[in-house]
N, C-alpha and C positions, 0 to 999 in steps of 0.2 A: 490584848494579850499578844505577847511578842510569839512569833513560831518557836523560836530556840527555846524558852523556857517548857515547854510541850514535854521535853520527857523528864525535868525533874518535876515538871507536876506530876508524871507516870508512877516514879520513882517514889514520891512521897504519898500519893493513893496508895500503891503496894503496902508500904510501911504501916499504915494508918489501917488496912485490912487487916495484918498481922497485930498489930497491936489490941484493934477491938476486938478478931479470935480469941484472942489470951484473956482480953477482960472479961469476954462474956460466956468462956468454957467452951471454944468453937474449932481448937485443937485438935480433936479426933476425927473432925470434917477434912479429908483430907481434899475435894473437891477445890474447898473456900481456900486453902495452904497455896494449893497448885496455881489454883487464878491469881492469888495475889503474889508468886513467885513469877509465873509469866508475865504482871504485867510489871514489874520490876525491871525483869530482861528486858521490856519493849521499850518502856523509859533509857534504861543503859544506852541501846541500840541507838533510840532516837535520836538521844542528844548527842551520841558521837557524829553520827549521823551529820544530824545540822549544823553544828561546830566546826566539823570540815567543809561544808557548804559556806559557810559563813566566812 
């Protein structure tokens, strides 16, 4: 696994936490929203991140 891809793997777990909220009525958790919203941010961050390193 390359380092650079690291935060759209981030990027794409967030997504995929939002998505199985919604399929399995996980919406009102607002806990599960917030973890999958920061690690979204940390993906963003990441790969800007290593992009300019690179």
């Amino acid at each position: 696994m390359n380092k650079q891809n690291l935060g759209i793997i981030l990027i794409v777990l967030g997504a995929l936490m939002l998505i199985l909220s919604y399929a399995f009525s996980l919406e009102d958790y607002n806990f599960y929203n917030i973890g999958a919203l920061l690690i979204i941010i940390a993906g963003i961050v990441t790969h800007i991140i290593m992009t300019k390193r690179s």
